[in-house]
N, CA, C, O and CB atoms as a CASP TS submission, in Angstrom:
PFRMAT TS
TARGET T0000
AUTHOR 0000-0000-0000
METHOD Language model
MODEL 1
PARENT N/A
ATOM      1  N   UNK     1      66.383  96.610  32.281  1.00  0.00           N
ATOM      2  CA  UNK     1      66.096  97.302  33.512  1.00  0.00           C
ATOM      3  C   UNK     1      66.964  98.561  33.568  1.00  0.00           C
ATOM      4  O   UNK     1      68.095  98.675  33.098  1.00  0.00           O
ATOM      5  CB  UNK     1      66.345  96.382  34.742  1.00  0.00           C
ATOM      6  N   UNK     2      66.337  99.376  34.142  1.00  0.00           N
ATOM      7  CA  UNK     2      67.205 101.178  33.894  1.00  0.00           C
ATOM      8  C   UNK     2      67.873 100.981  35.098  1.00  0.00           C
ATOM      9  O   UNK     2      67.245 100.217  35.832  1.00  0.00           O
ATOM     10  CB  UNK     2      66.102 103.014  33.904  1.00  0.00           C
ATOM     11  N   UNK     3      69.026 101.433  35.618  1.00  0.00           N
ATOM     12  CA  UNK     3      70.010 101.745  36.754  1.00  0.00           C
ATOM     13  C   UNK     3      70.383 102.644  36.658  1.00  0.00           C
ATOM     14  O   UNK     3      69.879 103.390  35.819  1.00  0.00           O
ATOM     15  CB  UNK     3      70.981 101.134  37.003  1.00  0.00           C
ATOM     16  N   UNK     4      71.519 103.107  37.491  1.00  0.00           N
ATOM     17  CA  UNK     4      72.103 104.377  37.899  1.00  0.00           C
ATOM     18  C   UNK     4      73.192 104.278  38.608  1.00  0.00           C
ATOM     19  O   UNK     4      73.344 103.904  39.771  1.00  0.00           O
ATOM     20  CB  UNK     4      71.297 105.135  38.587  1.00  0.00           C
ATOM     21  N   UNK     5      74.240 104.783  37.515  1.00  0.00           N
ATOM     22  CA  UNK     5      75.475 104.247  37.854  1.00  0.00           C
ATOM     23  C   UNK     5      76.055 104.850  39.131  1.00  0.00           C
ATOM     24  O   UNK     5      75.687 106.020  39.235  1.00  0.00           O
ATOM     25  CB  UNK     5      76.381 104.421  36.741  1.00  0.00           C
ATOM     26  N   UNK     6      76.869 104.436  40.180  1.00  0.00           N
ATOM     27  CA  UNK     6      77.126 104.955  41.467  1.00  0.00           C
ATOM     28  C   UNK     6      78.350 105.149  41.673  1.00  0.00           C
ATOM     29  O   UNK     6      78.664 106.143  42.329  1.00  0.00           O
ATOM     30  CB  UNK     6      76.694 104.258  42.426  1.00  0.00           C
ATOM     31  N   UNK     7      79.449 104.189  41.135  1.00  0.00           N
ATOM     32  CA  UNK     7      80.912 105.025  40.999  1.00  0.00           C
ATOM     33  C   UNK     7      81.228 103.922  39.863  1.00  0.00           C
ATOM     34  O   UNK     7      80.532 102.937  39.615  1.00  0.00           O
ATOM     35  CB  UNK     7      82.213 105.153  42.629  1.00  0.00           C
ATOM     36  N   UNK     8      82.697 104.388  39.088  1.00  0.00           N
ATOM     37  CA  UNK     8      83.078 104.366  38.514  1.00  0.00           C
ATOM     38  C   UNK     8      84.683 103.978  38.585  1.00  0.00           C
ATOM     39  O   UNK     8      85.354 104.271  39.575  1.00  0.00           O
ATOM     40  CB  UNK     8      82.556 105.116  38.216  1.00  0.00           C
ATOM     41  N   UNK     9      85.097 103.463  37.728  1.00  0.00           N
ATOM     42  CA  UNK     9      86.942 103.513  38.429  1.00  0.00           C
ATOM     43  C   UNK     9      87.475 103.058  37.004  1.00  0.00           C
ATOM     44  O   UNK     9      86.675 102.413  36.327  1.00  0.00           O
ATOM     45  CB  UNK     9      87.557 102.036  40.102  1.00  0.00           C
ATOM     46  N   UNK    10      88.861 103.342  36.408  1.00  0.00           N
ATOM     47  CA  UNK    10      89.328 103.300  35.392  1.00  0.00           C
ATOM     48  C   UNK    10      89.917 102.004  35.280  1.00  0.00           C
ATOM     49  O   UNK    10      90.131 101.948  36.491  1.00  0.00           O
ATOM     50  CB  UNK    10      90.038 104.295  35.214  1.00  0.00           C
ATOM     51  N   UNK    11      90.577 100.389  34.666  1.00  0.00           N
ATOM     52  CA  UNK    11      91.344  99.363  34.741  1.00  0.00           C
ATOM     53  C   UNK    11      92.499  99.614  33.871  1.00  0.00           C
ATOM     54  O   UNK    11      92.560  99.725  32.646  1.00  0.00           O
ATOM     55  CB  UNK    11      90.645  98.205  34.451  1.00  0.00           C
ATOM     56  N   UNK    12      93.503  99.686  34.884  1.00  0.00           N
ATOM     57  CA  UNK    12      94.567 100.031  34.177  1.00  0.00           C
ATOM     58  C   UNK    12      94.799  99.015  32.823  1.00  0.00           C
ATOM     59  O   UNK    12      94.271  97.916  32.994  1.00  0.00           O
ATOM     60  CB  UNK    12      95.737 100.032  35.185  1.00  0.00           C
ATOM     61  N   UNK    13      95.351  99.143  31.774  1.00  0.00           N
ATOM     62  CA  UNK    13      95.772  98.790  30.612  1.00  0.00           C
ATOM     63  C   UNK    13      94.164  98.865  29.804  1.00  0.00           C
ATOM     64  O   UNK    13      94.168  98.815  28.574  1.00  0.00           O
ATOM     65  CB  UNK    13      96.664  97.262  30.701  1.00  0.00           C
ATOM     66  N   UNK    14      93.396  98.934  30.227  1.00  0.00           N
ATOM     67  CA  UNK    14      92.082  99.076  29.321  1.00  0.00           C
ATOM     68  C   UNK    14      91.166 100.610  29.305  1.00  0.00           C
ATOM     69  O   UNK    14      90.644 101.354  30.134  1.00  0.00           O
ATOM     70  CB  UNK    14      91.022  97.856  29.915  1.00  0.00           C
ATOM     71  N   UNK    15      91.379 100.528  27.525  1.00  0.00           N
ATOM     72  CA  UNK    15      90.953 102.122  27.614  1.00  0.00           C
ATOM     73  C   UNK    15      89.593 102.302  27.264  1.00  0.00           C
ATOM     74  O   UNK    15      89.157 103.453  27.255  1.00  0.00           O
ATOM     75  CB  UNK    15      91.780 103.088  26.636  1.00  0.00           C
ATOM     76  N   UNK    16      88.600 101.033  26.877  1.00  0.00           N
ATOM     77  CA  UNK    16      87.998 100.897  26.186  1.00  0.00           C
ATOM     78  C   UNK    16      86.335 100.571  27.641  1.00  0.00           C
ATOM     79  O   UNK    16      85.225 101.088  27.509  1.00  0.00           O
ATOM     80  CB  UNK    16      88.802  99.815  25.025  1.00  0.00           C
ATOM     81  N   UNK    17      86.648  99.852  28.540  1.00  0.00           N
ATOM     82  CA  UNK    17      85.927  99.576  29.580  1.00  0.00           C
ATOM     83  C   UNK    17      86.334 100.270  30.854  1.00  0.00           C
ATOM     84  O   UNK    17      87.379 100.911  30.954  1.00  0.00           O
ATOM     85  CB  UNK    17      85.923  98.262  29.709  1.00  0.00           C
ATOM     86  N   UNK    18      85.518 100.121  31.754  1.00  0.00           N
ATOM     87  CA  UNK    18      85.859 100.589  33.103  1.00  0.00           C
ATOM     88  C   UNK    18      84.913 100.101  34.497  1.00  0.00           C
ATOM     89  O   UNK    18      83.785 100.439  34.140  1.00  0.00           O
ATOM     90  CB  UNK    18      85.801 102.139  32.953  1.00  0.00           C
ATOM     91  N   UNK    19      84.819  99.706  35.397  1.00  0.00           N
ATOM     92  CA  UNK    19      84.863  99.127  36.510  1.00  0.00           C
ATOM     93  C   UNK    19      83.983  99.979  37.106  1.00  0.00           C
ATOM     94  O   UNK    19      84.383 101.082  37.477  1.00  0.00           O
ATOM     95  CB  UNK    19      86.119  98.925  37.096  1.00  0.00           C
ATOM     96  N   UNK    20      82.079  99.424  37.362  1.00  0.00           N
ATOM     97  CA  UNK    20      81.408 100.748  38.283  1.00  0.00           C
ATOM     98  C   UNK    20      80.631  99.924  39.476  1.00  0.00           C
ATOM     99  O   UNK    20      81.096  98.940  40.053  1.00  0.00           O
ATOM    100  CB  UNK    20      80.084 101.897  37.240  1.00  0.00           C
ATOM    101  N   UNK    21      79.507 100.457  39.694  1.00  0.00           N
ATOM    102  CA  UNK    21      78.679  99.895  40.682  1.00  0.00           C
ATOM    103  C   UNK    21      77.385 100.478  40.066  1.00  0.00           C
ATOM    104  O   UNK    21      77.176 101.492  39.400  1.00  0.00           O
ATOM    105  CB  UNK    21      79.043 100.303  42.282  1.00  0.00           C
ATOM    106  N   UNK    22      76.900  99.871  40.344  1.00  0.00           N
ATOM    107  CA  UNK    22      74.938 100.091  39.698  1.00  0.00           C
ATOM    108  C   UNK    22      74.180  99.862  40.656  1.00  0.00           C
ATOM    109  O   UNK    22      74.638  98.952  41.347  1.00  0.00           O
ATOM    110  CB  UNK    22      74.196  98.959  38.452  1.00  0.00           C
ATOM    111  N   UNK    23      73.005 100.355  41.114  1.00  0.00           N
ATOM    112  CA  UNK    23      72.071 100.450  42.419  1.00  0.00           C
ATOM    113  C   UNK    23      70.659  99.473  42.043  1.00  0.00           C
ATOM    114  O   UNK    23      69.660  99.869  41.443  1.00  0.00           O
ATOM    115  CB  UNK    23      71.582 102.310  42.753  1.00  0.00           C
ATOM    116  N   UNK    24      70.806  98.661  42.362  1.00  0.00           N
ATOM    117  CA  UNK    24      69.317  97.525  41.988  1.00  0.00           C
ATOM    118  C   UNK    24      68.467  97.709  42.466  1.00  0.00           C
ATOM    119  O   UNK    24      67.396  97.231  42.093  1.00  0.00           O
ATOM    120  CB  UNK    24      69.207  96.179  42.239  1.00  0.00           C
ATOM    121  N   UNK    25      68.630  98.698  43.779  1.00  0.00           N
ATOM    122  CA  UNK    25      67.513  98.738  44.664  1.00  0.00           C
ATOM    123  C   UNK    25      67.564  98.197  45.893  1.00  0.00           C
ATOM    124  O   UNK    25      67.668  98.943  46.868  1.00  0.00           O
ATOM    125  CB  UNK    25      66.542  98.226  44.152  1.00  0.00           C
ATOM    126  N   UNK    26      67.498  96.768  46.046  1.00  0.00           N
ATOM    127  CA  UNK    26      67.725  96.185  47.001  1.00  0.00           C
ATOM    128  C   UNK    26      69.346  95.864  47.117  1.00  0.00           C
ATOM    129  O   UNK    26      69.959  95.788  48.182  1.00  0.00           O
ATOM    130  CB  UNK    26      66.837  95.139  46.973  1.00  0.00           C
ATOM    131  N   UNK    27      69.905  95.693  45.806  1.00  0.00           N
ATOM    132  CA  UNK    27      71.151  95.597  46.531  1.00  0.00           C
ATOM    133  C   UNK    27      72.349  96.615  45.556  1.00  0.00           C
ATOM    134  O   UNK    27      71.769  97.634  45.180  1.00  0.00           O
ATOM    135  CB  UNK    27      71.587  93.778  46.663  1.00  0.00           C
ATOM    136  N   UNK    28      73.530  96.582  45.177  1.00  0.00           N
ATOM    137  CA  UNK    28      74.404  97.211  44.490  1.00  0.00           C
ATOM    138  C   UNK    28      75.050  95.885  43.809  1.00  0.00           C
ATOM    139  O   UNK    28      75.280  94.790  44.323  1.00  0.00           O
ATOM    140  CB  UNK    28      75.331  98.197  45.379  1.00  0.00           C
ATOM    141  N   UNK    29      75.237  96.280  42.667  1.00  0.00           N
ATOM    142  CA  UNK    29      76.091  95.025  42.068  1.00  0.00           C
ATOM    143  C   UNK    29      77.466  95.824  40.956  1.00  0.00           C
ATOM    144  O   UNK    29      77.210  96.786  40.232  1.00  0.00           O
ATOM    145  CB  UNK    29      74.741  93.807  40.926  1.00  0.00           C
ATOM    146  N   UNK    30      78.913  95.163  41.045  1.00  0.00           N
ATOM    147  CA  UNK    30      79.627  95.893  40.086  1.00  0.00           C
ATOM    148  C   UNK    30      79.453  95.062  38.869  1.00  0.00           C
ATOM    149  O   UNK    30      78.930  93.961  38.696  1.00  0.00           O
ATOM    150  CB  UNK    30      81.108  96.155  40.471  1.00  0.00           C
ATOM    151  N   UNK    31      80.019  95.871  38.107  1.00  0.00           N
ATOM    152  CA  UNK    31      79.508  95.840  36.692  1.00  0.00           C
ATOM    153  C   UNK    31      81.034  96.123  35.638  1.00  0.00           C
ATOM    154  O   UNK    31      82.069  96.676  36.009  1.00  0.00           O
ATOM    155  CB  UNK    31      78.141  97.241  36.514  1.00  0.00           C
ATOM    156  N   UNK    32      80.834  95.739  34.731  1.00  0.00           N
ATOM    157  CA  UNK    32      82.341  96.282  33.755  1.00  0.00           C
ATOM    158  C   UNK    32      81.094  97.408  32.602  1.00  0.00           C
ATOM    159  O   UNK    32      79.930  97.133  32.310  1.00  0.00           O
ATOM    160  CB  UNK    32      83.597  94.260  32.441  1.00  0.00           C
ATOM    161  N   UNK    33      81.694  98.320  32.297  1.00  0.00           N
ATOM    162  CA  UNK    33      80.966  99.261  31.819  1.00  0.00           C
ATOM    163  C   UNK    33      81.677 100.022  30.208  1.00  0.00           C
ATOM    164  O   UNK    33      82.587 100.851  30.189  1.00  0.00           O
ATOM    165  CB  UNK    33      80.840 100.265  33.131  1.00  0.00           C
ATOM    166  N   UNK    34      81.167  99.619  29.338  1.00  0.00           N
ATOM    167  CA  UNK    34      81.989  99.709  27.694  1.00  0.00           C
ATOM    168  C   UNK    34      81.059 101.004  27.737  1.00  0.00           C
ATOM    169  O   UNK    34      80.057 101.346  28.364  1.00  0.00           O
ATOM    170  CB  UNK    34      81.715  98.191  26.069  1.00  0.00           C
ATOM    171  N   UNK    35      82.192 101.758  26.400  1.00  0.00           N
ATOM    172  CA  UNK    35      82.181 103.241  25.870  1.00  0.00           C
ATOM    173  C   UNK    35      83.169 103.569  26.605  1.00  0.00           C
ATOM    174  O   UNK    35      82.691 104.664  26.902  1.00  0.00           O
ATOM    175  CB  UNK    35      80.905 104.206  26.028  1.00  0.00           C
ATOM    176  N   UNK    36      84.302 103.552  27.242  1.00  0.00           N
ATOM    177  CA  UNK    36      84.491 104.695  28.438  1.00  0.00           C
ATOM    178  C   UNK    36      85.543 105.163  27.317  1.00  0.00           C
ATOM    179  O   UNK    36      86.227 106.031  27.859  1.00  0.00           O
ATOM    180  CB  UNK    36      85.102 104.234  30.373  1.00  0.00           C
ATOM    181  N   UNK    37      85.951 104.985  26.074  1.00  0.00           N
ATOM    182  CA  UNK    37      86.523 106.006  25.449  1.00  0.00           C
ATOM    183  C   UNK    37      85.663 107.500  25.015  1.00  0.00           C
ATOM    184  O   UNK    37      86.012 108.679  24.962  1.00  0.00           O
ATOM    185  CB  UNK    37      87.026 105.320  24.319  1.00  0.00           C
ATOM    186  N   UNK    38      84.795 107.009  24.834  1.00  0.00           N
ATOM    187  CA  UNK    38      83.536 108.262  25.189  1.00  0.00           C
ATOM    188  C   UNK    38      83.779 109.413  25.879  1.00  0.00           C
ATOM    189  O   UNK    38      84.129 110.528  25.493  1.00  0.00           O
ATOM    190  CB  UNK    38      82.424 107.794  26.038  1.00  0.00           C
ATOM    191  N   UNK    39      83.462 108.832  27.305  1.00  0.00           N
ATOM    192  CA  UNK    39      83.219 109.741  28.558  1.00  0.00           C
ATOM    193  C   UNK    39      84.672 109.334  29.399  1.00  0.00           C
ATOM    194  O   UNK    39      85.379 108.334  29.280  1.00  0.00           O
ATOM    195  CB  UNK    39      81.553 109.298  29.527  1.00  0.00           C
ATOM    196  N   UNK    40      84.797 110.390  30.190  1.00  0.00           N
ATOM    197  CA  UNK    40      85.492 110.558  31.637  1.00  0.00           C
ATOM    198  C   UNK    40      84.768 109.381  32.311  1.00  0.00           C
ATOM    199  O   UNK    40      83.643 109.024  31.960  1.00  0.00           O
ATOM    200  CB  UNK    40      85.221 112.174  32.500  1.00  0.00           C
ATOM    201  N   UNK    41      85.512 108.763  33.358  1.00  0.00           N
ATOM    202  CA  UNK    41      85.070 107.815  34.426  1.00  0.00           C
ATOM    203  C   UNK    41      83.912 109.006  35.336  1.00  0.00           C
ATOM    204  O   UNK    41      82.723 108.703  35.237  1.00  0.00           O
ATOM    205  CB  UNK    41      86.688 107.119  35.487  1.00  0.00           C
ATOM    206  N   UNK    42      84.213 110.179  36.104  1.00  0.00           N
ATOM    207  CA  UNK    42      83.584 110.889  36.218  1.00  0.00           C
ATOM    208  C   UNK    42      82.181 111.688  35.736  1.00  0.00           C
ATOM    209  O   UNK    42      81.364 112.232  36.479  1.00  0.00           O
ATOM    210  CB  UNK    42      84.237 111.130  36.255  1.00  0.00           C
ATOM    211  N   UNK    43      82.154 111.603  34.413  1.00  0.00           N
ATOM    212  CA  UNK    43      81.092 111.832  33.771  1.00  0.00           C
ATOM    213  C   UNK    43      79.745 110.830  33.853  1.00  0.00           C
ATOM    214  O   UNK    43      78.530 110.966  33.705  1.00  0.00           O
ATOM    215  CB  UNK    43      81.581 111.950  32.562  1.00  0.00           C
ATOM    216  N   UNK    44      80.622 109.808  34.156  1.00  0.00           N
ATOM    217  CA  UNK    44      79.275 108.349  34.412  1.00  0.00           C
ATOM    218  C   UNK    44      78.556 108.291  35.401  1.00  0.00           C
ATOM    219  O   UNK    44      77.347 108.126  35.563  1.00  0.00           O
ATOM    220  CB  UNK    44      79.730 106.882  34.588  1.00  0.00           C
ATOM    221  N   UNK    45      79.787 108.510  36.353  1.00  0.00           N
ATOM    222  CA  UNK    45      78.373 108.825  37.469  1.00  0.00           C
ATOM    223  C   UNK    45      77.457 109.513  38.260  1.00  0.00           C
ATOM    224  O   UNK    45      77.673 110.507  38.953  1.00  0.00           O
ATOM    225  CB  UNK    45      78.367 108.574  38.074  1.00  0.00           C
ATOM    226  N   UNK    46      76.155 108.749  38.060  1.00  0.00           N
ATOM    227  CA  UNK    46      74.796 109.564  38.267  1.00  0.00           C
ATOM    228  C   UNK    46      74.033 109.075  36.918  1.00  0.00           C
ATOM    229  O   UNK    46      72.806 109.140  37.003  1.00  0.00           O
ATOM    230  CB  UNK    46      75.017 111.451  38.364  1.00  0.00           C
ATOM    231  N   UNK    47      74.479 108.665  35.868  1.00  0.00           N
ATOM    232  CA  UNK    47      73.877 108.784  34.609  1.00  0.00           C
ATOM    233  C   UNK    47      72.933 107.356  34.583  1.00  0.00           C
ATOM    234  O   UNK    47      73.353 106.279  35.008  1.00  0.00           O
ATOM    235  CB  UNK    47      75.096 108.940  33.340  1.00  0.00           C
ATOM    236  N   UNK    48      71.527 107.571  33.980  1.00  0.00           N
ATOM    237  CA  UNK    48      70.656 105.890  33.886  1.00  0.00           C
ATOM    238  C   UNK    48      71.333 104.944  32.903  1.00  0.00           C
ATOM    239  O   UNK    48      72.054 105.634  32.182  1.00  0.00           O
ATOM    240  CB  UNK    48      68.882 105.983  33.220  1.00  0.00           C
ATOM    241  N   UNK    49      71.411 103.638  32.561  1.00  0.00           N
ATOM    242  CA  UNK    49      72.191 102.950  31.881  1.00  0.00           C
ATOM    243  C   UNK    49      71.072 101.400  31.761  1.00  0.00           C
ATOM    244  O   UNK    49      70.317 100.784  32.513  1.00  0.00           O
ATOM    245  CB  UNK    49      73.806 102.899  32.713  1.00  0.00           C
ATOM    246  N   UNK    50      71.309 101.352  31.060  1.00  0.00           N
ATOM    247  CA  UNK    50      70.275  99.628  30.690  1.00  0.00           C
ATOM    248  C   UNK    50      71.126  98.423  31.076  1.00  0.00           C
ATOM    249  O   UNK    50      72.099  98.140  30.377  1.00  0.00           O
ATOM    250  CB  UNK    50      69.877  99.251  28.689  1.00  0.00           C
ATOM    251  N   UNK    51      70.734  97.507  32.432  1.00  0.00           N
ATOM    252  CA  UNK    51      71.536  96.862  32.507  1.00  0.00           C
ATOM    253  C   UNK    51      71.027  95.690  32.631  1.00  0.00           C
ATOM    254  O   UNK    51      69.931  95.799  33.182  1.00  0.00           O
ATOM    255  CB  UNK    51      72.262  97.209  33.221  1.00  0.00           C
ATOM    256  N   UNK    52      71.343  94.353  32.332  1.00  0.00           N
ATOM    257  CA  UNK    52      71.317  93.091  31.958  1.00  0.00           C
ATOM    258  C   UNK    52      71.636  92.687  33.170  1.00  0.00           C
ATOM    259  O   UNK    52      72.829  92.837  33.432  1.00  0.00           O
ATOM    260  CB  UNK    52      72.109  92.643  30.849  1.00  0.00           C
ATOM    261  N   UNK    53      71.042  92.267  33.927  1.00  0.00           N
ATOM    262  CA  UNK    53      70.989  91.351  35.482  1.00  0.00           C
ATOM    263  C   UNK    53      70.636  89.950  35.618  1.00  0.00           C
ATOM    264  O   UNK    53      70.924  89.422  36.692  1.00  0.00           O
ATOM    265  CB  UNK    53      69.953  91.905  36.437  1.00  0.00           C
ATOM    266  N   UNK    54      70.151  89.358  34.863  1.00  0.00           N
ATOM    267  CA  UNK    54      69.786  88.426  34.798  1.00  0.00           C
ATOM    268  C   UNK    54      70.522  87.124  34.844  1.00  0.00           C
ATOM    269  O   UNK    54      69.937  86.056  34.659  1.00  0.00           O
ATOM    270  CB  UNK    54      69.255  88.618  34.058  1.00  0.00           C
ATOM    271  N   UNK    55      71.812  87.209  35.093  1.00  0.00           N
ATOM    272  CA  UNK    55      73.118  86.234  34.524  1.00  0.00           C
ATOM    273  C   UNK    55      73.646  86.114  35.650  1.00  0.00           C
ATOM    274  O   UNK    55      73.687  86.965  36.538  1.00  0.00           O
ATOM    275  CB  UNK    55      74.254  86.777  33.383  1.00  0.00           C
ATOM    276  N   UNK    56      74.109  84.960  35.661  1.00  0.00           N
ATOM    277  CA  UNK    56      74.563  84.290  37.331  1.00  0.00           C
ATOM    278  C   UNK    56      76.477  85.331  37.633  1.00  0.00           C
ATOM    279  O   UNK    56      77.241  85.790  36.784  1.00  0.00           O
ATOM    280  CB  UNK    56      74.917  81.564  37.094  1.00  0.00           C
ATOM    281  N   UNK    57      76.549  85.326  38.616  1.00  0.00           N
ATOM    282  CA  UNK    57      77.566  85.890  39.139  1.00  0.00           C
ATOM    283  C   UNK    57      78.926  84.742  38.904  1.00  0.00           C
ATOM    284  O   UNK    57      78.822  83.604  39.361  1.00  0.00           O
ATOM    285  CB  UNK    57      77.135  86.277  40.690  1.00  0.00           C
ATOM    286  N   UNK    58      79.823  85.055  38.365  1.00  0.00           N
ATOM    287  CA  UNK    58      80.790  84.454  38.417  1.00  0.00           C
ATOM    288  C   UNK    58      81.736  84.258  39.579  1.00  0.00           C
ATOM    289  O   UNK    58      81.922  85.043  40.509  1.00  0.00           O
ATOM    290  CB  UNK    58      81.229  84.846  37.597  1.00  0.00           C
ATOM    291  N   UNK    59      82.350  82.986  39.358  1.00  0.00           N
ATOM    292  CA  UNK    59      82.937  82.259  40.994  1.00  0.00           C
ATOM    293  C   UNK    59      84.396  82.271  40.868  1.00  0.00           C
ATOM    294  O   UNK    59      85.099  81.852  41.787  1.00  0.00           O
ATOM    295  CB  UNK    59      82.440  80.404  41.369  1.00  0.00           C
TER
END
């Protein structure tokens, strides 16, 4: 499913992932988001991204 990432935020000691929010439509869900040695945390958002929703929420 295509999304669109909505913010972004850096986790300290990890350089490799980073912490966003994705727009489902009906609702927003956060997400951990790999590449961010890539891009700026900034650069992500707004951008479409393929995301895997299907998996129960952890408790």
């Amino acid at each position: 499913m295509l999304q669109k990432i909505l913010t972004v935020e850096k986790i300290p000691g990890k350089s490799r992932i980073v912490k966003g929010e994705i727009d489902l439509g009906e609702e927003k869900r956060n997400v951990i988001i790999g590449g961010a040695e890539f891009y700026e945390a900034g650069e992500l958002i707004g951008k479409t991204v393929i995301a895997v929703i299907n998996l129960m929420p952890k408790k």
